[in-house]
VOLUMBA-158734 format. One record per residue (C-alpha): residue number from 1; residue in three letters; x, y negated, z negated. Coordinates in nm, 4 decimals, always signed. Each point is the difference from the previous one (the first is absolute). Layout:
% residues N
+-----+-----+----------+----------+----------+
|   i |  aa |       xx |       yy |       zz |
+-----+-----+----------+----------+----------+
| NUM | ALA |        X |        Y |        Z |
...
+-----+-----+----------+----------+----------+
% end
This chain:
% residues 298
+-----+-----+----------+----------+----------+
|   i |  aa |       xx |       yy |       zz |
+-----+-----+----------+----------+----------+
|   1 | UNK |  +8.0527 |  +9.3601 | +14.1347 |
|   2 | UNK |  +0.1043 |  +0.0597 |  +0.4382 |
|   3 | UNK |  +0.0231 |  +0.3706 |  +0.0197 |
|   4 | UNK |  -0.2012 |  +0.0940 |  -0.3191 |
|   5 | UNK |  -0.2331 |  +0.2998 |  +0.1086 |
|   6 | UNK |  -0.3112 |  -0.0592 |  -0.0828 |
|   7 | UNK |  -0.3460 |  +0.2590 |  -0.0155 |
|   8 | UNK |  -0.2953 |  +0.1796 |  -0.2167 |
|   9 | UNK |  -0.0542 |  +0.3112 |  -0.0146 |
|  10 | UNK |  -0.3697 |  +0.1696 |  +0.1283 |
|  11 | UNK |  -0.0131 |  +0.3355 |  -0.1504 |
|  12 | UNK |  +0.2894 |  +0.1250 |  +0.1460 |
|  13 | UNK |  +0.0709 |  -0.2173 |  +0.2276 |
|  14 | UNK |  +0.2491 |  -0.2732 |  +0.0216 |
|  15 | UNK |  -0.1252 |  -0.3004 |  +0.1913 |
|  16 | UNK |  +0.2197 |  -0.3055 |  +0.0896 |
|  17 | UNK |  -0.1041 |  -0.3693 |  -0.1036 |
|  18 | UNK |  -0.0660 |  -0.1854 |  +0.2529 |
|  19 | UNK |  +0.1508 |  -0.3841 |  -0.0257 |
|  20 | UNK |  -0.2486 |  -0.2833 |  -0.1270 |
|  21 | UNK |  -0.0383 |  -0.3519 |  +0.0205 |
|  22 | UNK |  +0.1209 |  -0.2491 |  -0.2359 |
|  23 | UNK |  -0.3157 |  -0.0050 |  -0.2491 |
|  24 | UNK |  -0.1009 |  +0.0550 |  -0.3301 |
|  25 | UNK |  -0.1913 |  +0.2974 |  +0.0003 |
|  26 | UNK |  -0.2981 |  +0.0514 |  -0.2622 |
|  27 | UNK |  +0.0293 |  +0.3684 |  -0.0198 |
|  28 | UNK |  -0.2899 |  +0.2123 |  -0.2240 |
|  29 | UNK |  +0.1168 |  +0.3124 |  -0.1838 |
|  30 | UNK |  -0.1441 |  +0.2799 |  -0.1253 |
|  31 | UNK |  -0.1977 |  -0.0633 |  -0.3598 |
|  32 | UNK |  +0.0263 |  +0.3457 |  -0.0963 |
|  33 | UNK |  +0.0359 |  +0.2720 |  +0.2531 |
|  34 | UNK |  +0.3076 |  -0.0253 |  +0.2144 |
|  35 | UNK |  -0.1797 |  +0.1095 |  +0.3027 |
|  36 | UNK |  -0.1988 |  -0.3010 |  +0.0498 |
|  37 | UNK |  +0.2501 |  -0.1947 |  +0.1712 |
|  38 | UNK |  -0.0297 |  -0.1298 |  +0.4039 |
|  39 | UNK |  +0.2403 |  +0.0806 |  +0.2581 |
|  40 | UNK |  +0.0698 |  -0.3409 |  +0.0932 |
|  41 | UNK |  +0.0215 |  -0.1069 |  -0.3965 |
|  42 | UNK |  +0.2763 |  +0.2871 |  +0.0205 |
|  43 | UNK |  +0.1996 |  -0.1207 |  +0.3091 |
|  44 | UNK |  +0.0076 |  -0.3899 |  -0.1403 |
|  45 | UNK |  +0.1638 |  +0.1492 |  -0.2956 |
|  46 | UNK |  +0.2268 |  +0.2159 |  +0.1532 |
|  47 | UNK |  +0.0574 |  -0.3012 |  +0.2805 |
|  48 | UNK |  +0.0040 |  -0.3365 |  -0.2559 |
|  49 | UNK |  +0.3253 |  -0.1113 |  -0.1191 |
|  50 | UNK |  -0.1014 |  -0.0751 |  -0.3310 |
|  51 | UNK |  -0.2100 |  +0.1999 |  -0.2138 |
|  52 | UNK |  -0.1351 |  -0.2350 |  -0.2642 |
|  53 | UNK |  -0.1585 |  +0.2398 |  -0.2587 |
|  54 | UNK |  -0.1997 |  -0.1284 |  -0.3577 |
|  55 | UNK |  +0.1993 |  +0.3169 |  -0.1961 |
|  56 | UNK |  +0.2465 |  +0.1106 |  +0.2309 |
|  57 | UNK |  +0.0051 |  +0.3468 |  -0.2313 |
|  58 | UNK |  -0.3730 |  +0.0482 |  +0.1169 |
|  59 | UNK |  +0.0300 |  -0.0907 |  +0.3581 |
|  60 | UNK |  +0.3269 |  +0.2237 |  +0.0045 |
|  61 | UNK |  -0.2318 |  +0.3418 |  -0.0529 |
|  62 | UNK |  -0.1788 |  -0.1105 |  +0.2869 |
|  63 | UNK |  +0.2605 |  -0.0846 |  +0.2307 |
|  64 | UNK |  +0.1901 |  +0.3509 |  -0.0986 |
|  65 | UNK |  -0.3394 |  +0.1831 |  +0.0765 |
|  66 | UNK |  +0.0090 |  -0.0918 |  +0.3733 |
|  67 | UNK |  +0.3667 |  -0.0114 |  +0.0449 |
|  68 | UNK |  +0.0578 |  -0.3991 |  +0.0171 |
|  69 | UNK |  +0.3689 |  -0.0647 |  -0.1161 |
|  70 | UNK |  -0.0433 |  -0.3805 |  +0.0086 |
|  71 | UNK |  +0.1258 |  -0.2291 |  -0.2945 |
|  72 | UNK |  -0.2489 |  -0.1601 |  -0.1745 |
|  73 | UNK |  -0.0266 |  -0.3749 |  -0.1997 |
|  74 | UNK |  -0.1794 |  -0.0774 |  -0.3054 |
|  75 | UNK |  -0.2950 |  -0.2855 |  +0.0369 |
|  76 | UNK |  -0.2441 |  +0.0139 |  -0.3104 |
|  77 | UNK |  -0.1607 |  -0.2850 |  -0.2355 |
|  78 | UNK |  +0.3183 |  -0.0404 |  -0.1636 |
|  79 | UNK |  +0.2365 |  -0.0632 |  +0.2558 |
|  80 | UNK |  -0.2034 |  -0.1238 |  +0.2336 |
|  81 | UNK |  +0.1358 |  -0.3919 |  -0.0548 |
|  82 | UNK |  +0.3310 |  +0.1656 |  +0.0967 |
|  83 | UNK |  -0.0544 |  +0.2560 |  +0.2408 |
|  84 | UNK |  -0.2499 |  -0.1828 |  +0.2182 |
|  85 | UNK |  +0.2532 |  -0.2643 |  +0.1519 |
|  86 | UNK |  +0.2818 |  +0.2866 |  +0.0916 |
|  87 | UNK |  -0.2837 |  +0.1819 |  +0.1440 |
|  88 | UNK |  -0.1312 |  -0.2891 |  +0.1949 |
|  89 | UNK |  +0.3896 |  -0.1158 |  +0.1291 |
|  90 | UNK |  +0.0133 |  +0.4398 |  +0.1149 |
|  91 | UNK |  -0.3024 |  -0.1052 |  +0.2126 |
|  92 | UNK |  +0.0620 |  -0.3196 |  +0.1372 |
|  93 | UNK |  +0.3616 |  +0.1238 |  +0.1110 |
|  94 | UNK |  -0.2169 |  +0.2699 |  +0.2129 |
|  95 | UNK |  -0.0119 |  +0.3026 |  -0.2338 |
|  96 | UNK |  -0.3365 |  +0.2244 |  -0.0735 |
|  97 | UNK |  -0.0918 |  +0.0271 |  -0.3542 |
|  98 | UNK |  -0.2378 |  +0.2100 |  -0.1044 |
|  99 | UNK |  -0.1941 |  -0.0757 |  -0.3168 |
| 100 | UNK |  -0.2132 |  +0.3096 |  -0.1941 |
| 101 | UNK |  -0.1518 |  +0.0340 |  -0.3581 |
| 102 | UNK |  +0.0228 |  +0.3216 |  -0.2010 |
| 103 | UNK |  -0.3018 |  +0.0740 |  +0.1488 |
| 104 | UNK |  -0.2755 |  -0.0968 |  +0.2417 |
| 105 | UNK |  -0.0597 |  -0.3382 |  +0.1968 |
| 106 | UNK |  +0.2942 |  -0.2612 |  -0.0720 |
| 107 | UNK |  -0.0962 |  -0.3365 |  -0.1492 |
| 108 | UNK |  -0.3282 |  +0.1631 |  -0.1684 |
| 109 | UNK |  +0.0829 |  -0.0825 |  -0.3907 |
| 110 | UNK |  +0.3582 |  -0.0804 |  +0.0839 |
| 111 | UNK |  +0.2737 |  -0.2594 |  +0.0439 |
| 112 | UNK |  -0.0027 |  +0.0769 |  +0.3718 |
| 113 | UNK |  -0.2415 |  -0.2980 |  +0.1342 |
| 114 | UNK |  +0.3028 |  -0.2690 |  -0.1253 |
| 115 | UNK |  +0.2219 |  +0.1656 |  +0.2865 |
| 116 | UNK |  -0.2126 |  -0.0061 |  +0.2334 |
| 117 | UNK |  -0.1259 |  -0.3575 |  -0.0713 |
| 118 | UNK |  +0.3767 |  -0.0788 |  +0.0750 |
| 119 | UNK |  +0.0577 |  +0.1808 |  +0.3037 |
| 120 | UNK |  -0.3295 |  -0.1545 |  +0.1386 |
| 121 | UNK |  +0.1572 |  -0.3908 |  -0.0889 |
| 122 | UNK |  +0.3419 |  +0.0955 |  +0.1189 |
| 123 | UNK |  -0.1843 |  +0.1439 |  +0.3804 |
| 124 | UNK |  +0.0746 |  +0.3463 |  -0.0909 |
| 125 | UNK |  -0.1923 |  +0.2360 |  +0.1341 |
| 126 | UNK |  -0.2259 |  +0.2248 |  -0.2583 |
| 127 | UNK |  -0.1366 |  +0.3618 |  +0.1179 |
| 128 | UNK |  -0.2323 |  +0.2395 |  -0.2000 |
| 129 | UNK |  +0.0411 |  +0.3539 |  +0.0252 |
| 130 | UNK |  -0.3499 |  +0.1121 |  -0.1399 |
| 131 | UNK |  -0.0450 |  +0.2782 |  -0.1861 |
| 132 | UNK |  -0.0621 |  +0.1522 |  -0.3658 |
| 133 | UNK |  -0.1786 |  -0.2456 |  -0.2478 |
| 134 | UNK |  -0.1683 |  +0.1209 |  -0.3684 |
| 135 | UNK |  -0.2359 |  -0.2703 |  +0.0238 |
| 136 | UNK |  -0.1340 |  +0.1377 |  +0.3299 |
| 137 | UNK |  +0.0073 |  +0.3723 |  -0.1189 |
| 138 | UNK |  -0.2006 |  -0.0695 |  -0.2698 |
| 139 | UNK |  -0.2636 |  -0.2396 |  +0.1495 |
| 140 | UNK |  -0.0527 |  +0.2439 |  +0.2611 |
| 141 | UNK |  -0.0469 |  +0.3534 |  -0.2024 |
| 142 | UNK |  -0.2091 |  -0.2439 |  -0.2917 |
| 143 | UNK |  -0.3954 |  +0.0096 |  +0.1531 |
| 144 | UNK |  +0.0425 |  -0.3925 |  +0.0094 |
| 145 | UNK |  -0.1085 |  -0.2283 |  +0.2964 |
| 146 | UNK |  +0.2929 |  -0.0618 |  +0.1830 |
| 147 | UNK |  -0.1187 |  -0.2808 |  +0.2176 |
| 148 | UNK |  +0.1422 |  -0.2832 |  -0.2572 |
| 149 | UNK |  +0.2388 |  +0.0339 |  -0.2364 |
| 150 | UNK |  +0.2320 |  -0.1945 |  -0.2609 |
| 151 | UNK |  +0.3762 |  +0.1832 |  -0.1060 |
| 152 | UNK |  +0.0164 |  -0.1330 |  -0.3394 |
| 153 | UNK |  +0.3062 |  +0.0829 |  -0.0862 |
| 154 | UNK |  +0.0985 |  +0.0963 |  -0.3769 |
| 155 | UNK |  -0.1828 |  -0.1874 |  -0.2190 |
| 156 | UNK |  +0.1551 |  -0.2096 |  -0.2833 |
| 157 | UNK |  +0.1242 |  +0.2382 |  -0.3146 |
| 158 | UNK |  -0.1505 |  -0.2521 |  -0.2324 |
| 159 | UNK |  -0.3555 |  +0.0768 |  -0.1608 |
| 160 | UNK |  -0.1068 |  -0.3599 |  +0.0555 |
| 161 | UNK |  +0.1835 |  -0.0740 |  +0.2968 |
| 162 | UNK |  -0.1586 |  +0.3303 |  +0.1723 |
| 163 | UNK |  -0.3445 |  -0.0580 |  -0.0933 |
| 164 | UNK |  +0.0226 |  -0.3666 |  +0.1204 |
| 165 | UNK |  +0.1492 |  +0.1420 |  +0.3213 |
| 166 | UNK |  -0.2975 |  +0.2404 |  +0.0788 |
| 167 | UNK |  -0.2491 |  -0.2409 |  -0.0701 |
| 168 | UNK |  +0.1287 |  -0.1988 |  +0.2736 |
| 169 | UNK |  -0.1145 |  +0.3495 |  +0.2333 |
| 170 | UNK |  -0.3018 |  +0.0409 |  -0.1461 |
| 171 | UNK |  -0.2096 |  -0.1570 |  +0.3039 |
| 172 | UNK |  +0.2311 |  +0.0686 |  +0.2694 |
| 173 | UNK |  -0.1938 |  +0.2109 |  +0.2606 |
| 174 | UNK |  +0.2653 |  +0.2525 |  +0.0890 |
| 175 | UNK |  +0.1131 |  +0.3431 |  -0.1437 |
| 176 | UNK |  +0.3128 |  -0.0701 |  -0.2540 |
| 177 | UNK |  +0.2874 |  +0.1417 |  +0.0008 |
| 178 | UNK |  +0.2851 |  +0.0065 |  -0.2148 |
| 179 | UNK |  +0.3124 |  +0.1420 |  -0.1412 |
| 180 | UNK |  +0.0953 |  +0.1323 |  -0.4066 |
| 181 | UNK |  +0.1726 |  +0.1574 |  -0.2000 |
| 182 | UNK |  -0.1140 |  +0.3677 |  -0.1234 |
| 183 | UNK |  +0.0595 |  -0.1627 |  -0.3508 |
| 184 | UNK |  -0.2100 |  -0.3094 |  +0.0139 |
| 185 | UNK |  -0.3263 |  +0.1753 |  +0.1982 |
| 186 | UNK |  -0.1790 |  +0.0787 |  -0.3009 |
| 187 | UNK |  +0.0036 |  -0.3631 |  -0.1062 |
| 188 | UNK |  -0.0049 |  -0.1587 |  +0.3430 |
| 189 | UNK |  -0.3440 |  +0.1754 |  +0.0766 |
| 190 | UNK |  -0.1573 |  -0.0692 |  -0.3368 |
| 191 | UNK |  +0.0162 |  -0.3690 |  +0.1152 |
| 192 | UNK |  -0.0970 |  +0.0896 |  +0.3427 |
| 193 | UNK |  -0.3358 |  +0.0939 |  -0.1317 |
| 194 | UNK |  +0.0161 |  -0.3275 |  -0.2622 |
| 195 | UNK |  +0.0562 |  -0.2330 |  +0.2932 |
| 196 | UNK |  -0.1125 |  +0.1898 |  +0.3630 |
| 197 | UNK |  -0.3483 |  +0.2006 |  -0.1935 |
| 198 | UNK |  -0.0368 |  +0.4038 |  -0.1094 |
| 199 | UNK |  -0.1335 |  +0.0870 |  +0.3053 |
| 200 | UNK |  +0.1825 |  -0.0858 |  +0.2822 |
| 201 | UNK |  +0.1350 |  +0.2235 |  +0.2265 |
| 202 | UNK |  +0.3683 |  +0.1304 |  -0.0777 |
| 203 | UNK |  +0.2896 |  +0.2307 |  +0.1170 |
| 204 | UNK |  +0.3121 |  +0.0409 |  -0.1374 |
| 205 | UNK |  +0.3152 |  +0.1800 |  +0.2465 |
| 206 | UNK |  +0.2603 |  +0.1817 |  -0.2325 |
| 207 | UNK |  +0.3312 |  +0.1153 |  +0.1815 |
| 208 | UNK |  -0.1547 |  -0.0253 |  +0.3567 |
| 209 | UNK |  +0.1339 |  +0.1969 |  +0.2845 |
| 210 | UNK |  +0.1897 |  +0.2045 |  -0.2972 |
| 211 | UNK |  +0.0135 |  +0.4046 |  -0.1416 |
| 212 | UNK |  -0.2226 |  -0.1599 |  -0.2644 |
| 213 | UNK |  -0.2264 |  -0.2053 |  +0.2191 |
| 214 | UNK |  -0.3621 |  -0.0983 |  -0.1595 |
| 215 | UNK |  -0.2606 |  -0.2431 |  +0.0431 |
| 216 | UNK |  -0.3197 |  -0.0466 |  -0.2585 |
| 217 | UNK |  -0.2999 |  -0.2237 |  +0.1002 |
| 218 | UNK |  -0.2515 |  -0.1042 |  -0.2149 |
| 219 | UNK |  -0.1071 |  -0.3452 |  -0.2064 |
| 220 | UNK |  +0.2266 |  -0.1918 |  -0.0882 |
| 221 | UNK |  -0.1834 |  +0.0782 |  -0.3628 |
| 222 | UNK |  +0.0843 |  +0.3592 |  +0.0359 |
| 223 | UNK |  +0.3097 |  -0.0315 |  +0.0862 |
| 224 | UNK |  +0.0874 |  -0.2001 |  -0.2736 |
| 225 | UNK |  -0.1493 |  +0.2661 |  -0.2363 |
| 226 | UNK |  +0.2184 |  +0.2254 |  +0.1867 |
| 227 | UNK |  +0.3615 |  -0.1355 |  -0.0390 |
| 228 | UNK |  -0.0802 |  -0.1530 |  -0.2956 |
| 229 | UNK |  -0.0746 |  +0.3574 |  -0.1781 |
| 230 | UNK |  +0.2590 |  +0.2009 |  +0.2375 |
| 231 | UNK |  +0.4045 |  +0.0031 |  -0.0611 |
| 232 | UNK |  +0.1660 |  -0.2872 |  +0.1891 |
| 233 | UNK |  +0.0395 |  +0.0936 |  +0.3919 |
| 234 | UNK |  +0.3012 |  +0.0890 |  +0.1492 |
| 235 | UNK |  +0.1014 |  -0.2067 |  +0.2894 |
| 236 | UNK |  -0.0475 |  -0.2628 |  +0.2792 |
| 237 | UNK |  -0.3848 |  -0.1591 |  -0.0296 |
| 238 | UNK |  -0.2112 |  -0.2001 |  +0.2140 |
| 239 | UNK |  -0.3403 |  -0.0662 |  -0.1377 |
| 240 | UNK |  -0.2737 |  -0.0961 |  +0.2992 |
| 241 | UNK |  -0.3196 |  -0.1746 |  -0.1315 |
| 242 | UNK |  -0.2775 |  -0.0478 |  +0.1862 |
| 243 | UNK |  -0.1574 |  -0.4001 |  +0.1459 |
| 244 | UNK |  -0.2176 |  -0.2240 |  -0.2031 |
| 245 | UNK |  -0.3507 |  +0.0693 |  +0.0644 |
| 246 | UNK |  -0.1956 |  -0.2189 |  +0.2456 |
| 247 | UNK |  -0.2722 |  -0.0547 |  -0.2370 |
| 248 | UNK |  -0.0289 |  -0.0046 |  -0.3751 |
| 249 | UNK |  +0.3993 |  -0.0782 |  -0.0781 |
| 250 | UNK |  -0.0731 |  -0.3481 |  +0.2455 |
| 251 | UNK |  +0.1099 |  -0.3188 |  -0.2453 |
| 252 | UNK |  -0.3107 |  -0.1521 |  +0.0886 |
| 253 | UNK |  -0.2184 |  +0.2861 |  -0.1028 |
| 254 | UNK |  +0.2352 |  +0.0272 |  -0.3368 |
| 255 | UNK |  -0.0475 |  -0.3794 |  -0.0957 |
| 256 | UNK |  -0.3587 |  +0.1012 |  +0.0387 |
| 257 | UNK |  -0.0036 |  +0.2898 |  -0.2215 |
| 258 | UNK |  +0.2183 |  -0.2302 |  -0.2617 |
| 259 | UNK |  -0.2460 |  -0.2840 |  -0.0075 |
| 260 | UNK |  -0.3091 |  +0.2201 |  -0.0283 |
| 261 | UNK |  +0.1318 |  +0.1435 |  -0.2577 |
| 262 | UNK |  +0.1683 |  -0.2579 |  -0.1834 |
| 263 | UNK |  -0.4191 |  -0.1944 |  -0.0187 |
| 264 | UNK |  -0.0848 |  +0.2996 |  -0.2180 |
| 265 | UNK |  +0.2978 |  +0.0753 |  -0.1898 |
| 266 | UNK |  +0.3213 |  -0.1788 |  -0.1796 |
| 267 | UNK |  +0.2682 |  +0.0082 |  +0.2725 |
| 268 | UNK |  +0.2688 |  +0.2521 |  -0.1347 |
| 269 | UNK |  -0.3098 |  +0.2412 |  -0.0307 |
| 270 | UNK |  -0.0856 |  -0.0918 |  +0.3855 |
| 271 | UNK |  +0.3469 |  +0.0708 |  +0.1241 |
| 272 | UNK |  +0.0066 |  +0.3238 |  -0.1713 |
| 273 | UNK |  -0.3467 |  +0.1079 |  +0.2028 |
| 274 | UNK |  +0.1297 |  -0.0993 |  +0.2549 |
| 275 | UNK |  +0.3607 |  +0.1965 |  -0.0011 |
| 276 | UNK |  -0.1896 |  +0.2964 |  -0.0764 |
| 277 | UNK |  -0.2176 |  -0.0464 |  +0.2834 |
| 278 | UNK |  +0.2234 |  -0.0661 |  +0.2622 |
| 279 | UNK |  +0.3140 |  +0.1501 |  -0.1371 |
| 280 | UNK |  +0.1520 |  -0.3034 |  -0.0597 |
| 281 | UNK |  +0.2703 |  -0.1862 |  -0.2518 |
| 282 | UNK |  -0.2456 |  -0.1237 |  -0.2868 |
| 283 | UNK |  +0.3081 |  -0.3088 |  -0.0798 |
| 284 | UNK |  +0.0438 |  -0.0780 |  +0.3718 |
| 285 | UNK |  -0.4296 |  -0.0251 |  +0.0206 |
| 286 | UNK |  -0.0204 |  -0.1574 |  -0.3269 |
| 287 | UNK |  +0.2202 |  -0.3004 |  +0.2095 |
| 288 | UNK |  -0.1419 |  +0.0269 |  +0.2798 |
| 289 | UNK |  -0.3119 |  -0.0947 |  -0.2099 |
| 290 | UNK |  +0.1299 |  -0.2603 |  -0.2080 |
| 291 | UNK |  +0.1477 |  -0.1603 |  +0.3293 |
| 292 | UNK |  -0.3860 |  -0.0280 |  +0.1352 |
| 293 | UNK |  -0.1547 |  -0.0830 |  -0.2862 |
| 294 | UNK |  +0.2859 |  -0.2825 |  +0.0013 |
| 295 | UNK |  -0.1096 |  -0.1089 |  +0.3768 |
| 296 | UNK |  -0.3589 |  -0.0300 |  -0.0552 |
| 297 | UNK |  -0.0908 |  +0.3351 |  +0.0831 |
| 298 | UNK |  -0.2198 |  +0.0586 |  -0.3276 |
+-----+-----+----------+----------+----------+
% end
């Protein structure tokens, strides 16, 4: 590639690359709104001699809108067995390659933190470009403490599976934050509220930093009566969910509840008390239950 001009465009304004180092770049990209892209995350694209994109048909509307004529490399979940090596032989023969997603932060809920793993063993040096992230967007515009919190991911598309994942959250004291599909919210925050309690604190992002931008707060209760009455969303979704409280939600204070209950009542009655009163799963508490009664615990 000697001689191949390389530069972005700035408005108007035609600005050569400068040359990089031999690195693979970790380059965020816009999640919605073409604008929100850095300078320097547009100069290591223009400047990289490999452009490894996850859809190289979505990355290609980006490149085109700041004027970056640069070929570009497929690495995604399915070819990443396959692609990974030639990208990691580009890099160790001292070539840039730099790695984006469709959208936002590379590696977040992609196939991207298997590359870098392998640069790291092979001494290759790895470099973040910071920028966009949906995750971030949303935790920030939600109301929701910001001083700890857990990316979740997407959450398994299996009723079971799901509800078994989020119980695994429901004591973790951070604000939640995870990633689904317009067509599975409705569902996915019905068992919020079965497994995480009615009344916790909830936002949901839809099609952040887009025309059609919008973010609803509220209980995680009401917003389950919301999508669950209203068509099915259009778009990208993160749903935010507020930390565990400090105080009633505690497992000691729960096994409490259960056990005082359970003296005055047969136990499938106690553990539904008790998942009405703290917005629990009555199944998971009627275990829980049955596992003390089992160690001695009445």
């Amino acid at each position: 590639m000697t001689g191949e001009k390389r530069s972005y465009l700035i408005g108007q304004t035609e600005i050569p690359a400068r040359p990089i180092a031999s690195a693979l770049y970790l380059v965020a990209t816009p999640i919605g709104n073409l604008a929100d892209i850095t300078l320097r995350a547009l100069e290591t694209l223009a400047s990289a001699d490999i452009v490894a994109c996850e859809d190289t048909r979505v990355s290609r509307v980006l490149l085109e809108r700041y004027g970056i004529r640069r070929r570009t490399t497929a690495y995604h979940e399915h070819n990443a067995a396959s692609a990974g090596p030639k990208l990691i032989e580009a890099l160790a023969a001292g070539r840039s390659v730099a790695l984006i997603s469709d959208a936002g932060t590379p590696l977040v809920s992609d196939p991207g933190y298997r590359l870098v793993g392998e640069a790291l063993e092979q001494g290759i040096r790895v470099v973040p470009v910071p920028g966009p992230s949906a995750a971030l967007a949303a935790l920030t515009a939600s109301g929701l403490p910001s001083d700890a919190f857990l990316f979740a991911g997407f959450l398994p598309a299996k009723a079971g599976q799901r509800l078994t994942k989020l119980e695994t959250f429901r004591q973790v004291p951070a604000t939640l934050i995870f990633f689904e599909s317009p067509r599975r919210l409705a569902e996915t925050l019905a068992a919020m509220v079965e497994a995480l309690g009615g009344a916790r604190k909830a936002a949901i992002g839809r099609e952040l930093t887009k025309a059609f931008e919008e973010m609803r707060t509220g209980t995680l209760g009401e917003l389950a009566d919301h999508y669950g009455a209203a068509d099915t969303p259009k778009g990208e979704i993160v749903i935010c969910v507020g930390p565990a409280e400090a105080t009633a939600d505690q497992p000691a204070d729960i096994d409490r509840l259960l056990l005082s209950l359970a003296a005055e009542m047969p136990a499938s009655k106690a553990a539904a008390e008790a998942a009405k009163m703290t917005g629990g799963q009555k199944q998971a508490l009627y275990r829980r239950l049955l596992g003390l009664k089992d160690a001695g615990g009445g």
